[in-house]
N, C-alpha and C positions, 0 to 999 in steps of 0.2 A: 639328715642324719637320723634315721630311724632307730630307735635301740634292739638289739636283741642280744639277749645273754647269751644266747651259743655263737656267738661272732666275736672271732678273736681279731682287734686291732694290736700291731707293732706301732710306736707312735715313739717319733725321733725325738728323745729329748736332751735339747740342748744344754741344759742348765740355764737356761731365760727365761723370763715369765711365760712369754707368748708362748711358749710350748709346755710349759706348765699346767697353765691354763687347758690349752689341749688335751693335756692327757685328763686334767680333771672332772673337766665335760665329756669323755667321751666314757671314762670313768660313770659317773653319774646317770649318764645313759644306762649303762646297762650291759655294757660291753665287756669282754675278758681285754685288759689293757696288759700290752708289755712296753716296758720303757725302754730303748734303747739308746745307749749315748753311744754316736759315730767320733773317733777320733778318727782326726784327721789328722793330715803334714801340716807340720810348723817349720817355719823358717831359723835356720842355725843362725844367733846372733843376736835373735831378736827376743822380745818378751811374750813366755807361752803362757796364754789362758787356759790351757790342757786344766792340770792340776784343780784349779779351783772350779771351771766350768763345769769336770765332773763331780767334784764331791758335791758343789750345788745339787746338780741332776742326781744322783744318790740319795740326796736329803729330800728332793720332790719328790721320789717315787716311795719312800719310805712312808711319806707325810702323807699321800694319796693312798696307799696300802695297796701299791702295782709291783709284781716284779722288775727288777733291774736288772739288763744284760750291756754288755760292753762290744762294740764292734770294730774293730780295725780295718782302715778302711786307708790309709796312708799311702798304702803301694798306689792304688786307682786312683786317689786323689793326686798326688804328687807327678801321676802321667797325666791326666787326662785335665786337671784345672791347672796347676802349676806348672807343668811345661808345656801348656797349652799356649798360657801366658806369656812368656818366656818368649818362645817359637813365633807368636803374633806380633809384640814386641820389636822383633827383630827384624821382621818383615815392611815395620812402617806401618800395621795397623792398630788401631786401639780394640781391643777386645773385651767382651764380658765375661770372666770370670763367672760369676753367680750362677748364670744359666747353664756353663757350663757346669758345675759343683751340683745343678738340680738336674742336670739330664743325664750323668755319669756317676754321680755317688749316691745322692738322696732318693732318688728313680731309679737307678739303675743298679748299682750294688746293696745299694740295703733294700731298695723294693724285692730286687730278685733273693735276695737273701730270707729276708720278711715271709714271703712266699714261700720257700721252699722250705723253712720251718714249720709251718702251718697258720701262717696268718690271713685270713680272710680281708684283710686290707691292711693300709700303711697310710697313717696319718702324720701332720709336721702343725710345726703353729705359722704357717703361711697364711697373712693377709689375702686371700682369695675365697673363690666361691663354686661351687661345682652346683648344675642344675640338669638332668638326663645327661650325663654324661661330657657334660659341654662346661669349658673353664668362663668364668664371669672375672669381674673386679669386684673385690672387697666391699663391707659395706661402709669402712672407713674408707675415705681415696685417697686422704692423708700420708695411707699407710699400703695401699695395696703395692703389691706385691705379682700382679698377673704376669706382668713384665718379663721378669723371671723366670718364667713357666713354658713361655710358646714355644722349648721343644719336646715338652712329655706329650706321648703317644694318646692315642685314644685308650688302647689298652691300659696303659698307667693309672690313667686318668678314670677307669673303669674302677679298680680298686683301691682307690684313693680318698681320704678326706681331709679337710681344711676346719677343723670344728672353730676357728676363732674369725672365719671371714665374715660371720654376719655382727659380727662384736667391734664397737669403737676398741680404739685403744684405750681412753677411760674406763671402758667397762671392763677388760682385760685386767688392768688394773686393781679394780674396784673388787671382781672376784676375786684374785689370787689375795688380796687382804683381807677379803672378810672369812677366804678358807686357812687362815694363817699361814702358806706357801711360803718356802724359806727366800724366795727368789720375787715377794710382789713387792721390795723396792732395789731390786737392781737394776742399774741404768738398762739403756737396750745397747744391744752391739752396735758398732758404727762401721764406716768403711766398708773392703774388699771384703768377701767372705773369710779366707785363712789370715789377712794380715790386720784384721780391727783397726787401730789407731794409726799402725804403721802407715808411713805417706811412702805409695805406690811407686817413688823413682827412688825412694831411699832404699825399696827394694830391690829396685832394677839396676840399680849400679853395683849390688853385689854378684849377678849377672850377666851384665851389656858393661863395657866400657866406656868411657867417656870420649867423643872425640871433638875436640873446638871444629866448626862450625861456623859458615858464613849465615847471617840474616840478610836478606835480598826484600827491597819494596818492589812492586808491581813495575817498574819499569827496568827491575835486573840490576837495580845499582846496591850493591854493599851497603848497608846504613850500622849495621852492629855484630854482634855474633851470639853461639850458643854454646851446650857442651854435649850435644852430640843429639840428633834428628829422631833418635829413638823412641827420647822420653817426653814428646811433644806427642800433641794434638790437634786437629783441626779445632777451630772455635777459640783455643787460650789464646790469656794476653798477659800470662807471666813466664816468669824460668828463662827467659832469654836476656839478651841486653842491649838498647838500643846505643849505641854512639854518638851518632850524627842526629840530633834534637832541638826544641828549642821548647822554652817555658810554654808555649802556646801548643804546639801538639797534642793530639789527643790519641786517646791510647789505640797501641797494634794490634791487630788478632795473624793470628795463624790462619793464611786461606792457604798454604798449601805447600806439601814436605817431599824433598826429591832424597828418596835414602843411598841412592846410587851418588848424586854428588853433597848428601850430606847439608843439604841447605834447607832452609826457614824462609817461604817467602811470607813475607806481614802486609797489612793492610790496616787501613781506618775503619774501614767500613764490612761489613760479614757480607760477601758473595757469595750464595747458594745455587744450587739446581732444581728444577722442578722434578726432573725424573730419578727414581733411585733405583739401581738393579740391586738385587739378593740372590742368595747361593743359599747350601745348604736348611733348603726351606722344609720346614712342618706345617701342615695343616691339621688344624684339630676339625673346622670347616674350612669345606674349599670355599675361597672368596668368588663372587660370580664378577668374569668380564667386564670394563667399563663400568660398576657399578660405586655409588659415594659410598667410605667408608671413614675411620678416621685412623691414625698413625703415632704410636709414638717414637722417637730415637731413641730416647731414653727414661731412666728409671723415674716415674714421677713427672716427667718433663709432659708440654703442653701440648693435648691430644691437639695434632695437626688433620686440616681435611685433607683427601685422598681418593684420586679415584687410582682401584684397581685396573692394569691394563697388559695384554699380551707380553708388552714391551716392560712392565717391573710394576714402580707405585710411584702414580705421577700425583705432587704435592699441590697443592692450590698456590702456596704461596712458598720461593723458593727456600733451599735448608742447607744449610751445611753437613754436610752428616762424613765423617771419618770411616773410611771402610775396616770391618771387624765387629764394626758396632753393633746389636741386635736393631730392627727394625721388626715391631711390631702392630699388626691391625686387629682393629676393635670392629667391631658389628654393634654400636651405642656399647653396650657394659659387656657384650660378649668378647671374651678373645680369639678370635679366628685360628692366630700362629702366625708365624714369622720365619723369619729368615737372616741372617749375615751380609751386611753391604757391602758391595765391593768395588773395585776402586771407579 
């Protein structure tokens, strides 16, 4: 992150520290900073962080001495992450949200937005790392966030910054209190990106209906039921109900959901695959042939070995992975890109 005064950054700000901080630093640098807070679609029903998230972000960029602009961004949000959602959902797959929220609004409508105002880049308070144009993980891993990332383009990725990926989340911290930031002790966001606290099937049944549901063990027999195939996933071992038990049992997982007849089959034990196909793939680098690389399914979750192959991404050791899911490779701390699993 080089400074220069004649380079103007637009810089997403949430009303959260981590992007506080961002605009602070880039701020400090030397940069012409614009604040922008993206509203997004909130769900009717439910409780909206609208309201205070922006006067937060208001009160940051007042505090840092940045202009503040507001962008509406609902229409594209509401298509492209929330009935994305939605539409996955009802298909039987588990999907990410997030990645979709950073490849169609945060990259895409506000990057192209950013841009065509005149901003020489667009920055967010993302846990990552940008090095020649190539996305890394964070310097926290506690906290990164690459995950997220593997479907912005190179070109995104060209005018883009991340000023908090080389910063612990302590030190994020620790700045935004020692610059009196109105925002250095607000909790951090938790959950889905649009729903925070909201638990994702109490969303989905204002949506999907409920429909009871057999649960089937591995050898086809009825042992319990559910209230409808939708709002399962591969790997749980709660939200259903087992019947037929005994003290001594140990707990079910989900290895595998038929939306056509509506069933739950369970098991004791997680039966994985070694190979995983994907769809919808990005490359930030192309992965080379048969070469070891490592893998994650999910956000945080334990970078698995991998080798790259004609045929998808064959696991060392086998996985359960829910099609919809992002399936992401590493190059050690580089991100490659990823792809959508399928069934």
């Amino acid at each position: 992150m080089k400074p220069n005064k004649k380079k103007t950054v637009f810089v997403g700000v949430s009303g959260g520290v981590d992007s506080s901080v961002a605009a602070l630093l880039l701020k400090k640098k030397g940069y012409n900073v614009v604040g922008v807070y993206i509203k997004s679609w909130y769900p009717p029903g439910f409780p909206c962080p609208y309201p205070i998230d922006r006067r937060d972000a208001i009160r940051v960029c007042a505090k840092i001495g940045i202009p503040f602009l507001e962008l509406n961004l609902e229409k594209v949000y509401k298509k492209e992450v929330t009935d994305y959602l939605i539409k996955e959902y009802k298909k039987g797959r588990t999907p990410n949200p997030d990645v979709m929220c950073n490849k169609f609004v945060k990259f895409g409508a506000f990057f192209k937005k950013a841009r065509a105002m005149g901003a020489n880049f667009v920055a967010t308070g993302h846990y990552a790392r940008l090095k020649n144009g190539k996305l890394y993980q964070a310097r926290d891993k506690t906290k990164d966030q690459s995950y997220f990332l593997w479907a912005l383009t190179k070109k995104e990725l060209k005018y883009s910054i991340f000023p908090i990926g080389e910063y612990l989340k302590k030190e994020v911290r620790q700045s935004a209190k020692k610059n009196n930031l109105p925002t250095a002790e607000k909790p951090d966001s938790q959950g889905i990106c649009f729903l925070g606290k909201i638990d994702i099937k109490e969303f989905l049944k204002k949506y999907i209906k409920e429909k009871k549901g057999k649960v089937l063990n591995e050898n086809g027999e009825v042992i319990g039921w559910h209230k409808g195939v939708y709002f399962h996933t591969l790997g749980e071992r709660h939200g259903f109900t087992i019947s037929k038990k005994t003290p001594e049992d140990k707990p079910y997982y989900i290895i595998k959901k038929d939306v056509k007849k509506n069933t739950l089959t369970v098991a004791h034990e997680i039966k994985g695959k070694n190979l995983v196909k994907i769809r919808e793939i990005n490359w930030i680098e192309k992965p080379k042939i048969n070469k070891k690389y490592s893998a994650r399914i999910r956000h945080l979750g334990e970078l698995k070995e991998v080798i790259f192959t004609k045929q998808g991404v064959f696991f060392k050791e086998p996985v359960l992975v829910a099609p919809g899911q992002s399936l992401v490779l590493y190059d050690r701390e580089k991100c490659l890109g990823g792809g959508v699993v399928v069934q």
